[in-house]
VOGU-3710 file (C-alpha; in Angstrom, 3 decimals, decimal comma):
1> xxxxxxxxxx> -63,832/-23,137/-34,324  -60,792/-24,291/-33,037  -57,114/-22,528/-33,458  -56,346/-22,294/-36,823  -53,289/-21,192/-38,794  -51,804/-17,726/-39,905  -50,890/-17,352/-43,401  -46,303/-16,064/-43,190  -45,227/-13,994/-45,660  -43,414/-16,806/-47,624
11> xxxxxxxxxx> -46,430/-18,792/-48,013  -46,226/-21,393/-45,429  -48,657/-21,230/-42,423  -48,298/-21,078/-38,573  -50,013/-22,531/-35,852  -52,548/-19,242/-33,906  -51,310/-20,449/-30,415  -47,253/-21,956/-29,207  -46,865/-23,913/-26,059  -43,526/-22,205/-24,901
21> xxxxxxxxxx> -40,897/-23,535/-22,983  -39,807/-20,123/-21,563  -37,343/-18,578/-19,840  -38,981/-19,350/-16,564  -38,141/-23,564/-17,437  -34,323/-22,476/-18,168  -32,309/-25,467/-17,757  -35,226/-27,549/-16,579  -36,676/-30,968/-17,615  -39,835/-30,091/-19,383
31> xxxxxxxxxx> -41,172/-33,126/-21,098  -43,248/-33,953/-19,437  -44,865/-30,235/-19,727  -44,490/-30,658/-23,619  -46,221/-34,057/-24,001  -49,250/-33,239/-21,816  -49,305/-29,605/-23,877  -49,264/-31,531/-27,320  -52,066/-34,309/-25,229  -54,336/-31,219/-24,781
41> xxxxxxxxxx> -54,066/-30,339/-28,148  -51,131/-28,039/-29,080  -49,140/-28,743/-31,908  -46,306/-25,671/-32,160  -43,727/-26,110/-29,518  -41,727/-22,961/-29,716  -38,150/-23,319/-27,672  -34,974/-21,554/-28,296  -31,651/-22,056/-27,067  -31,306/-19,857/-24,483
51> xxxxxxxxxx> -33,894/-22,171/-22,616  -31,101/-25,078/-22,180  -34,092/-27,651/-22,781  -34,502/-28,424/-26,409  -33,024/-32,029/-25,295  -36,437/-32,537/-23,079  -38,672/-31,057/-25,987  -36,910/-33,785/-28,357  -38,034/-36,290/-25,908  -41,417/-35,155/-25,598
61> xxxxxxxxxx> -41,497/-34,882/-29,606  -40,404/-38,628/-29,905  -42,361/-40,237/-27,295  -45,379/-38,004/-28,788  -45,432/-40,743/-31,575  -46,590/-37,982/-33,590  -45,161/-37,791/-37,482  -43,093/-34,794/-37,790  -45,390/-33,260/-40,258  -48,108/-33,188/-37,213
71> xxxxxxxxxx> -45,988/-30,381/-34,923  -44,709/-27,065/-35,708  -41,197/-26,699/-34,171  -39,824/-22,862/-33,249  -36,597/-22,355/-31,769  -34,154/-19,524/-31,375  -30,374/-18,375/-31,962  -28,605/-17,220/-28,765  -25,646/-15,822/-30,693  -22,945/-18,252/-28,526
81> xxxxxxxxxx> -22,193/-19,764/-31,986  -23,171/-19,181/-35,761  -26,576/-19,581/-36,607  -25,813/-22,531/-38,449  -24,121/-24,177/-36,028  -26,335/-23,815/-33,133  -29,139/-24,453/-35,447  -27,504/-28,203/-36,035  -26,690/-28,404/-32,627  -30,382/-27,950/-31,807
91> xxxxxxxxxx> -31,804/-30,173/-34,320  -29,948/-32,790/-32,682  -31,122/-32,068/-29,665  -34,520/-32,056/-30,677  -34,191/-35,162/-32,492  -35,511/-33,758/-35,634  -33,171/-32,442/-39,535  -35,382/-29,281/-39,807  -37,201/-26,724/-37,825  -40,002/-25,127/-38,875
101> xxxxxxxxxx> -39,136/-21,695/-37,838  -35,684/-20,691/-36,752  -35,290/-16,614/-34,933  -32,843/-14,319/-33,632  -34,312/-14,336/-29,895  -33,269/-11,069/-29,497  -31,117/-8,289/-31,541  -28,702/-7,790/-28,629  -27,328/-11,095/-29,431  -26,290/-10,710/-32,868
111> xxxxxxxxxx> -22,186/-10,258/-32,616  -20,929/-6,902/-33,322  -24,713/-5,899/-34,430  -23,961/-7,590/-38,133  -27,429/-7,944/-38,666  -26,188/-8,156/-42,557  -24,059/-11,157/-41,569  -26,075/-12,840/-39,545  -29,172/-12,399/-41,563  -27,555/-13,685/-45,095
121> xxxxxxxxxx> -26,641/-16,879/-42,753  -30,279/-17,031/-41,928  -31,054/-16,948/-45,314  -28,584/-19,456/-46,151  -30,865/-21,743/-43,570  -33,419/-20,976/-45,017  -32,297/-22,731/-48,443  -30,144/-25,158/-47,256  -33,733/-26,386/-46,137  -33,055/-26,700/-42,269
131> xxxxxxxxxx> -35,390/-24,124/-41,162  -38,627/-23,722/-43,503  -38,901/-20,021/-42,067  -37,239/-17,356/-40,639  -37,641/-14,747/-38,315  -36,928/-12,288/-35,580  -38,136/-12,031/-31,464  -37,456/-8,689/-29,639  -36,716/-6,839/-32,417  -38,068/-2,709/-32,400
141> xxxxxxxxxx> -39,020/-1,009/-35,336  -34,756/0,292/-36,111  -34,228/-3,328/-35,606  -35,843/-4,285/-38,319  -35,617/-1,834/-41,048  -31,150/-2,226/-40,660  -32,315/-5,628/-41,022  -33,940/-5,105/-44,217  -31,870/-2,718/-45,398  -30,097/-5,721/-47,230
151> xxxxxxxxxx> -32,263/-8,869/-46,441  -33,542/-11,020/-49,671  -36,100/-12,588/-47,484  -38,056/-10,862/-45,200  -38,836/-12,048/-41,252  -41,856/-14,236/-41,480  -42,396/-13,277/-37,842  -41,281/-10,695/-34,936  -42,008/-12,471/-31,311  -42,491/-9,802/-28,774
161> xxxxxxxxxx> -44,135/-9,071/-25,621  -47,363/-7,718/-26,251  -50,376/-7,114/-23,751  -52,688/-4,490/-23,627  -50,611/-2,409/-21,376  -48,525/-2,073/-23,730  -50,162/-1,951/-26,651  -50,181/1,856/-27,142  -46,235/1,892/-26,902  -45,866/-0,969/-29,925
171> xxxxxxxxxx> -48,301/0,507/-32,016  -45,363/1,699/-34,376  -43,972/-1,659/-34,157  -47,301/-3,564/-35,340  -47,831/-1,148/-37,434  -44,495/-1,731/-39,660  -44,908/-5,309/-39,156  -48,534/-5,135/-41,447  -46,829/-2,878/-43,919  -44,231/-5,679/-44,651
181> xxxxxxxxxx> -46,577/-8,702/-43,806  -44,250/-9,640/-40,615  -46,894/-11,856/-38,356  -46,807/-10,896/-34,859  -46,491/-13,473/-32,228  -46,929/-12,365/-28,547  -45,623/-13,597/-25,450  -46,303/-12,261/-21,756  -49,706/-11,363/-23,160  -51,316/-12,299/-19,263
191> xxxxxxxxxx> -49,703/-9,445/-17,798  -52,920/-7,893/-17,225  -53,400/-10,547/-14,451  -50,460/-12,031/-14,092  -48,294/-8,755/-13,002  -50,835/-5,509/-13,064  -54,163/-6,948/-11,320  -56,419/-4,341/-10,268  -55,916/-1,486/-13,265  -58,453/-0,503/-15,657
201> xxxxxxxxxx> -58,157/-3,311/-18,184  -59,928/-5,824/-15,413  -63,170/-4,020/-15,933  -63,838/-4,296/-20,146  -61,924/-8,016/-19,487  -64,828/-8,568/-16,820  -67,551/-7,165/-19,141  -66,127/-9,583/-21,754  -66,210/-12,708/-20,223  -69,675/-12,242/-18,947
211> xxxxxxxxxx> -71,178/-11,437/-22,399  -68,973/-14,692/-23,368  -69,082/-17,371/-20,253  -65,755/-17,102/-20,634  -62,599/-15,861/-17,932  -60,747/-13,282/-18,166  -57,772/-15,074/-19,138  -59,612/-16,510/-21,936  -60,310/-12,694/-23,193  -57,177/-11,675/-22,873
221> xxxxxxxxxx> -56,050/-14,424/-25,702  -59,481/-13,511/-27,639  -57,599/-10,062/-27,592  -54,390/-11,275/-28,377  -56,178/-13,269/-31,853  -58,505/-10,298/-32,646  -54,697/-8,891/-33,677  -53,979/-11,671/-35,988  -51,151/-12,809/-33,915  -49,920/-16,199/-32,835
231> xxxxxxxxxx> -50,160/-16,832/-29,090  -47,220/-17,914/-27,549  -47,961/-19,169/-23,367  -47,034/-21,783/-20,908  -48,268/-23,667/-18,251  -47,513/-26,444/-16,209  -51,509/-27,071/-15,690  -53,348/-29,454/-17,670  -56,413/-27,258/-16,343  -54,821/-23,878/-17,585
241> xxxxxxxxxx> -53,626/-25,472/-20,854  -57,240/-26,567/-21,381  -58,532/-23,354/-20,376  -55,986/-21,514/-22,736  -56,589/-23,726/-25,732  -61,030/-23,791/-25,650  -60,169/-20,127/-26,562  -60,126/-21,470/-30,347  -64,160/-22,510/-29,361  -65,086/-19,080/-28,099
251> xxxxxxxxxx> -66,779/-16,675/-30,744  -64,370/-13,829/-31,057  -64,616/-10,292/-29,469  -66,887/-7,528/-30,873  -65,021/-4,518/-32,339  -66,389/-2,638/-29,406  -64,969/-5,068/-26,606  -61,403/-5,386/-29,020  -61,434/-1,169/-28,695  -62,508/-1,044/-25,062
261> xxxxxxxxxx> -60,046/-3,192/-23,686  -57,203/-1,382/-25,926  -58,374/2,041/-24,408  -58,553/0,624/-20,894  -54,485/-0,468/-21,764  -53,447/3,206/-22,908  -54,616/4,255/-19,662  -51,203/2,220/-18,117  -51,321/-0,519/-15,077  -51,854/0,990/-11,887
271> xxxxxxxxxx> -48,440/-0,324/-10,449  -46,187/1,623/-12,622  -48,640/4,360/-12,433  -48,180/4,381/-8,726  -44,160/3,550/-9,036  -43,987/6,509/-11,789  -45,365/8,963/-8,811  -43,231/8,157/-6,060  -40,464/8,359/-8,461  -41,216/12,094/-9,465
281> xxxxxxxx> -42,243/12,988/-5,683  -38,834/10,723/-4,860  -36,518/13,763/-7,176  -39,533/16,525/-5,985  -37,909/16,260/-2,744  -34,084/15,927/-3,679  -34,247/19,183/-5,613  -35,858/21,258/-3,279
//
């Protein structure tokens, strides 16, 4: 079946799978890139501040001739201003009066690490009706429990990297987020192939998309919704966004391919396994 929603923690729903406008399109004119993403099919747009492109993504959103009920519209708080401010100052940018999902992109950002402050203004947001939810991206287990130390509403959603690389080291992480029904969403989740081709995922990816007619890109999003968590990826190919987006038409992964390919992760990408050994023969040598 095709992508379907997650159920957030304040009822609402999210789209499984984001077309981002990354870090990697800072500053650059990406309408074009949204419009033929929402063409192909994708209907949650997830931007953020930092990107300095929300003005493109409000083009794309207007000349999609779309209703505003038909997309799901994520951005992010860079901490320059307060979070209502730059919230307003994106919403004009984007052409729209609310978002439908409104983070910190990172917990570095907040000023002075008031997570209290910055979170009751989220809150605030929240109410006031300009963001229907709320959330968090980069945020580590500590993050989030000074966050909710004295949060009324909980994050609807933590956006972090997440690939089966490293998987293992975020277990904690997802872990907390099902205790307090935060929904993951994952970016970076192609690292297997993207950065670390050639370690030991490749092979259970390769037995995967055999058994499936699928690639192993493909798997490595089957992977990503076997975890209940929103996809968030980019691409400036109408092929790859096509390729990326049939993954709602695939039948899932069995529990043996899901546990395979997370065993294959703990075992760590060759590259750093390689860099990790130079560096200890690297202070071998210095000390003796």
């Amino acid at each position: 079946m095709p992508f379907g929603t997650i159920k957030l923690n304040d009822g609402t729903e999210i789209p499984a799978i984001a077309y981002g406008t990354g870090t990697a399109n800072r500053g650059k004119d990406v309408h074009d890139w949204v419009e033929q993403a929402i063409d192909t099919g994708f209907w949650h747009i997830d931007t953020a501040q930092f990107y300095e492109n929300e003005d493109s993504v409000g083009i794309a959103i207007r000349e999609s001739g779309l209703d505003r009920s038909d997309l799901y519209i994520t951005t992010k708080w860079n901490g320059f201003d307060t979070p209502t401010n730059s919230l307003k100052a994106s919403l004009t940018k984007l052409g729209i009066k609310h978002v439908d999902l409104y983070l910190i992109h990172s917990p570095t950002i907040v000023p002075n690490g008031d997570f209290e402050g910055a979170w009751k203004e989220f809150e605030k947001i929240k109410e006031d009706g300009l963001a229907t939810s709320i959330g968090v991206s980069n945020f580590s287990v500590e993050d989030l429990q000074k966050l909710l130390k004295t949060a009324r509403i909980k994050p609807a959603a933590n956006q972090i990297q997440l690939h089966p690389y490293n998987h293992s080291e975020n277990a904690k992480l997802l872990e907390y987020h099902a205790k307090h029904g935060i929904i993951t969403e994952a970016y970076g989740s192609l690292a297997p192939i993207t950065k670390f081709p050639g370690g030991p995922v490749d092979g259970p990816l390769a037995d995967a998309a055999k058994r499936l007619g699928a690639s192993p890109t493909q798997v490595l999003f089957l992977w990503v919704k076997a975890k209940n968590t929103v996809i968030v990826t980019t691409s400036s190919s109408k092929q790859h966004l096509q390729e990326y987006f049939s993954v709602g038409d695939l039948p899932s992964l069995t529990d043996e391919e899901v546990k395979a390919i997370d065993d294959a992760g703990a075992k760590g990408p060759l590259k750093l396994k390689v860099k990790a050994a130079r560096c200890i023969e690297g202070s071998s040598v210095g000390k003796f």
